[in-house]
Backbone bond lengths (Angstrom), bond angles and torsions (degrees), N, CA, C in turn:
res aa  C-N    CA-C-N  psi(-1)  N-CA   C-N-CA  omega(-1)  CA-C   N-CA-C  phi
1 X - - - 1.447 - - 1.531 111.05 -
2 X 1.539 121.31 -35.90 1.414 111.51 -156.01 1.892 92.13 -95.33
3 X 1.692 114.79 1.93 1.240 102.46 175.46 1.810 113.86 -80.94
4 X 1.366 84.09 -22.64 1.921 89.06 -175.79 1.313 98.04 -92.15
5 X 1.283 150.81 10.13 1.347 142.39 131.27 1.271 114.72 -58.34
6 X 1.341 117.14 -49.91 1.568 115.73 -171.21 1.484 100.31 -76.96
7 X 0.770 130.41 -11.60 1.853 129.55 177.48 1.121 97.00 -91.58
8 X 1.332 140.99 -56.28 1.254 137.05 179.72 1.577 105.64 -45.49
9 X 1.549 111.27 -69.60 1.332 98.75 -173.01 2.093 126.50 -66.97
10 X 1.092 97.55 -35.83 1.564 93.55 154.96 1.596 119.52 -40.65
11 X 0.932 121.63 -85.29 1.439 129.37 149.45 1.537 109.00 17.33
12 X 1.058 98.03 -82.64 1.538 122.93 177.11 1.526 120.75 -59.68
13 X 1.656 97.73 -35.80 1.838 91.39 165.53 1.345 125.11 -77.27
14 X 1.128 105.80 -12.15 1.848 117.35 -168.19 1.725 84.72 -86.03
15 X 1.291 116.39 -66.10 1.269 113.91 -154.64 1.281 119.37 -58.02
16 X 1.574 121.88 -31.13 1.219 141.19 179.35 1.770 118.44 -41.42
17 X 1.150 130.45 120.06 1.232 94.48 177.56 1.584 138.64 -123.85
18 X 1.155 88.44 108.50 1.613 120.29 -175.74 1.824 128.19 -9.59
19 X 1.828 82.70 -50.38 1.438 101.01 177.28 1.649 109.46 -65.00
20 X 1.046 92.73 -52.36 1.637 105.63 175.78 1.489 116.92 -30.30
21 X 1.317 108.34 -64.49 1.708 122.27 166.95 1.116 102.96 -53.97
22 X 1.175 156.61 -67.25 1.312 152.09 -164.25 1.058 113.81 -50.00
23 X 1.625 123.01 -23.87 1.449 127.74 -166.29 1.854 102.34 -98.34
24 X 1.456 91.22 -16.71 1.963 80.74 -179.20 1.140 100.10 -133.39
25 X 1.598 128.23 3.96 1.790 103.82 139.15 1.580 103.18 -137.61
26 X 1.343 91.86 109.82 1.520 123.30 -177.67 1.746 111.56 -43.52
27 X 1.425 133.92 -19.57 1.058 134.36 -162.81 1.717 92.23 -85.10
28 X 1.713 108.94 -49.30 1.378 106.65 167.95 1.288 137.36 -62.28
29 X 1.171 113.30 -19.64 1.288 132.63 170.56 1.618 120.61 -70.37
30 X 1.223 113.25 -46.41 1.711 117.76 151.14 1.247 108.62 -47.27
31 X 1.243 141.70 -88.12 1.517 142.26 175.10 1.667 103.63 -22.38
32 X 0.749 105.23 -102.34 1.636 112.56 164.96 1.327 117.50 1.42
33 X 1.400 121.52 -70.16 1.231 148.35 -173.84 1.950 108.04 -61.05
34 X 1.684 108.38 -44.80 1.297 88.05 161.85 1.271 133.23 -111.60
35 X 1.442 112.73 -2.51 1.398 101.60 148.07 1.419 154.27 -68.51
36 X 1.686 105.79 0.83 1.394 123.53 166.25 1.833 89.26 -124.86
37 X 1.755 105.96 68.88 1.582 108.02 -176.39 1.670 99.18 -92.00
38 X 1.497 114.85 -19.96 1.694 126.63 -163.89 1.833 106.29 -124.11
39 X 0.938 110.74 115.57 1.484 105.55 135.81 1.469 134.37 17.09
40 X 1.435 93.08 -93.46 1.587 112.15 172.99 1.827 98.17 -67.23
41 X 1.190 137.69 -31.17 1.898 111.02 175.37 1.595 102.74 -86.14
42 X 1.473 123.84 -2.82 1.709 110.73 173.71 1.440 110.51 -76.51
43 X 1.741 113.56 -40.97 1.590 127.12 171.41 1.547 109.67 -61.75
44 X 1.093 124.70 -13.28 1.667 126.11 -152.94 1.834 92.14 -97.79
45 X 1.346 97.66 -55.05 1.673 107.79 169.62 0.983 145.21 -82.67
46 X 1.418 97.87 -5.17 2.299 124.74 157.90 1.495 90.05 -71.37
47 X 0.731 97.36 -39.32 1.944 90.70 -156.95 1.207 102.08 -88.87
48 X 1.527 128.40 -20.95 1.224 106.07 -165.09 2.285 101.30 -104.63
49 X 1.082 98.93 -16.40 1.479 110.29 143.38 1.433 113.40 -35.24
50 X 1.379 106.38 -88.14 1.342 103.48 -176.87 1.293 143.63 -21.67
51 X 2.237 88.37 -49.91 1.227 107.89 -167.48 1.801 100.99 -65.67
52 X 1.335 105.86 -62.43 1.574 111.34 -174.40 1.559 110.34 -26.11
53 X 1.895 102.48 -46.41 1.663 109.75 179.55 1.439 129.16 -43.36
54 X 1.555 109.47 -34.44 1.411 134.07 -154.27 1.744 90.74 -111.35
55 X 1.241 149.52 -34.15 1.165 138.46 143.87 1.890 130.56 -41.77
56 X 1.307 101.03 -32.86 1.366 114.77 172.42 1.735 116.85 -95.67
57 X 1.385 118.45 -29.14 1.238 104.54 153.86 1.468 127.76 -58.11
58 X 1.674 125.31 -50.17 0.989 126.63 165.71 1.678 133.91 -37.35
59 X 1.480 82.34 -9.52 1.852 83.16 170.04 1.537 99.98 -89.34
60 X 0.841 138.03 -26.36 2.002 150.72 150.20 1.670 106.36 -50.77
61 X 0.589 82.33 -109.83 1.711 106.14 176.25 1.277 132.96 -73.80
62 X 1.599 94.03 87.93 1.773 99.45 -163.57 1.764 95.37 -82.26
63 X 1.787 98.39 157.13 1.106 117.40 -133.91 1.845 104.32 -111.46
64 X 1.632 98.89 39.69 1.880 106.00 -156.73 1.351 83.60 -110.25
65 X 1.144 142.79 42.19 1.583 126.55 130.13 1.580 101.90 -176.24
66 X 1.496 90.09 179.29 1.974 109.51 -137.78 1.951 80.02 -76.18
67 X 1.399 156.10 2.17 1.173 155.46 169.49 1.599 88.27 -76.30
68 X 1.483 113.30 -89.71 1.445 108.01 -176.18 1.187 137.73 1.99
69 X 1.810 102.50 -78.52 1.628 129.92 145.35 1.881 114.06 -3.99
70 X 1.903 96.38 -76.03 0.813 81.62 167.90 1.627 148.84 -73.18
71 X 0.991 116.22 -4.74 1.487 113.62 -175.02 1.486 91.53 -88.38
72 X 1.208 114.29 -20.07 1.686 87.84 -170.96 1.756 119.40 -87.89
73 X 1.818 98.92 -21.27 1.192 105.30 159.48 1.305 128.70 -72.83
74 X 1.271 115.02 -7.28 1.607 118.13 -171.38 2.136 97.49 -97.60
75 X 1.772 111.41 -8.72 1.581 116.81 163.94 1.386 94.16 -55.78
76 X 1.230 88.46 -71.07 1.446 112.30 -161.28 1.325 100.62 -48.97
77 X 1.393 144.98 -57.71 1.425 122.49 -178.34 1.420 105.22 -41.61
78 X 1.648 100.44 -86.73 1.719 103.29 -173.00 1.581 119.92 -32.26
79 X 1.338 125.43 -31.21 1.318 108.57 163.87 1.116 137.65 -44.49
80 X 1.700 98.39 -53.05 1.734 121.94 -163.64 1.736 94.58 -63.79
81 X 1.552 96.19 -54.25 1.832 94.59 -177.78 1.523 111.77 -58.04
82 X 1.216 156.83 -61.35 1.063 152.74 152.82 1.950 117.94 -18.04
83 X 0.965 94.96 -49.37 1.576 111.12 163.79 1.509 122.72 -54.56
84 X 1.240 113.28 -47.17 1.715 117.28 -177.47 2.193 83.62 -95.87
85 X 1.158 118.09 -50.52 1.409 101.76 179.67 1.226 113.96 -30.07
86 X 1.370 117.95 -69.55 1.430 122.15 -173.85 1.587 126.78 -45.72
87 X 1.396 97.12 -35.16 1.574 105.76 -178.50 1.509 110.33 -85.28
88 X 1.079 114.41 -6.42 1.543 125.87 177.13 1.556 112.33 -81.53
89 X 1.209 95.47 -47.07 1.859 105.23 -169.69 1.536 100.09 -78.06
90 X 1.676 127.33 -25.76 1.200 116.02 168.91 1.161 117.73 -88.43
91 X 1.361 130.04 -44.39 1.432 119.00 150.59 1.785 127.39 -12.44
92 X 1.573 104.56 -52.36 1.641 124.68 158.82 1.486 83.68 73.29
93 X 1.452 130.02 69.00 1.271 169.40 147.48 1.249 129.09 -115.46
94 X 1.301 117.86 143.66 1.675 129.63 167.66 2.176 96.67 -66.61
95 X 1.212 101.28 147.15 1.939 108.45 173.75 1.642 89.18 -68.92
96 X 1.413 100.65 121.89 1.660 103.89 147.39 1.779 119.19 -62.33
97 X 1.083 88.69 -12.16 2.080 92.90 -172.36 1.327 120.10 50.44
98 X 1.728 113.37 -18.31 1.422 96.08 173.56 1.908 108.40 -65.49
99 X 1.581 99.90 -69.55 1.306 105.87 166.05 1.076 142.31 -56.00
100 X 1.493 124.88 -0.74 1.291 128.55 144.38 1.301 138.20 -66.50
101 X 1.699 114.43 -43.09 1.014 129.68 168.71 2.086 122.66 -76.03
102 X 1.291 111.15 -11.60 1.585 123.09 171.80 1.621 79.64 -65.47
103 X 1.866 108.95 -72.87 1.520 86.59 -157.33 1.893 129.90 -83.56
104 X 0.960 106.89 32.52 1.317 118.74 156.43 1.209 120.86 -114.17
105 X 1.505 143.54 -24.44 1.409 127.39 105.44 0.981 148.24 7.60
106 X 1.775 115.81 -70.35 1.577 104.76 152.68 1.273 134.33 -86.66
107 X 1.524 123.05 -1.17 1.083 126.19 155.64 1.433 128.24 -64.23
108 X 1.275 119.82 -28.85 1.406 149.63 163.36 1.900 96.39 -63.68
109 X 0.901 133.31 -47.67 1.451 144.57 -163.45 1.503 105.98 -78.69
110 X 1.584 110.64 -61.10 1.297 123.30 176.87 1.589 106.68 -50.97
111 X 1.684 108.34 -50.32 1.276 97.22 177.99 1.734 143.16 -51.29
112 X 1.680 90.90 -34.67 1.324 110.79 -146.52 1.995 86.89 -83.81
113 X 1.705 103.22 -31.68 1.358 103.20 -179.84 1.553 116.84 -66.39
114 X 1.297 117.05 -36.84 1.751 122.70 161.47 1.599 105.93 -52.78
115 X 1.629 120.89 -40.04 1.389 73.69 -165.61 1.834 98.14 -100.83
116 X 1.100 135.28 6.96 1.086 126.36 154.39 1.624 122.05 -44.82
117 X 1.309 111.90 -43.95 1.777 132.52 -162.56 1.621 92.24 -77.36
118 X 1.435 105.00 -39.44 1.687 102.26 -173.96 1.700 107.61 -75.61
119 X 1.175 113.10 -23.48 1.513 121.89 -171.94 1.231 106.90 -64.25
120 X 1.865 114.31 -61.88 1.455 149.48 174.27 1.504 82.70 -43.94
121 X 1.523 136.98 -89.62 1.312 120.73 -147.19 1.508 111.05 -76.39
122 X 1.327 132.78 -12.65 1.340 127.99 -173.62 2.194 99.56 -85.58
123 X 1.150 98.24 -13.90 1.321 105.45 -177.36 1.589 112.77 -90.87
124 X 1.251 109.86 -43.34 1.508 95.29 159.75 1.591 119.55 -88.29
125 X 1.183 126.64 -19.50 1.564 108.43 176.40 1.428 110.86 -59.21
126 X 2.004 116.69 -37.46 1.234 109.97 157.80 1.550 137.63 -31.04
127 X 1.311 110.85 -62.64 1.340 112.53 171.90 1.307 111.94 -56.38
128 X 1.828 118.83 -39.07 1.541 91.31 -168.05 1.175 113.19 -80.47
129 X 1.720 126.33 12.73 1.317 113.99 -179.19 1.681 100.67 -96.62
130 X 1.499 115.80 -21.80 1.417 101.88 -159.20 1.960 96.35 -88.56
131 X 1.751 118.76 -3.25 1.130 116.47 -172.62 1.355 85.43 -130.69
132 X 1.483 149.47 91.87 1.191 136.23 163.60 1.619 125.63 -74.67
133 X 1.474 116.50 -9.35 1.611 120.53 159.84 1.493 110.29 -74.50
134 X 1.236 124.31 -28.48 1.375 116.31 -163.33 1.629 109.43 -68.04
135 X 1.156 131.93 173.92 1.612 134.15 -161.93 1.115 95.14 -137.30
């Protein structure tokens, strides 16, 4: 139960949109404003979104074959798009698509690198349980 809360509310933090607040209460918008001051910390926190995303699905949708994968990357798409959607329609702009599509890209990236890392470590803790002498 308390995992589909935390998915729920993740969910809800990604989707939320941030910029938006920043623009109609200015105190958040400073904060905001310099912590996505670079480039490299807007990619650092797309991705690391993701990643948290793709850790909390896996309590759903365990992640032991290339079907799995996909459904969880296909969250993760529809998220990311819903995600830049939202910030688009409040923005009350046409999508540039360049910058929409970078960050669903690395959200897509961030993801795909979590669940590789989860694969890598769920694959050797396996072995070391089924060989517990081995080093």
């Amino acid at each position: 139960m308390r995992s589909r809360i935390w998915l729920i509310l993740w969910l809800i933090g990604i989707l939320f949109p941030m910029a938006f607040l920043g623009r109609i209460w200015p105190a958040f918008g400073k904060v905001f404003n310099q912590f996505f001051a670079t480039s490299l910390s807007h990619v650092v926190f797309h991705a690391s979104l993701y990643a948290v995303l793709v850790i909390l699905l896996c309590q759903w949708i365990r992640p032991d074959n290339p079907i799995a994968w996909l459904k969880i990357m296909g969250v993760i798409l529809i998220t990311g798009c819903l995600h830049e959607g939202i910030q688009v329609v409040l923005a009350g702009q046409w999508p540039g698509w360049q910058a929409e599509m970078t960050d669903i890209s690395v959200d897509l990236l961030g993801a795909g690198l979590c669940l590789a890392i989860l694969r890598i470590v769920t694959l050797r803790l396996t072995k070391k349980r089924a060989n517990p002498l081995q080093n």
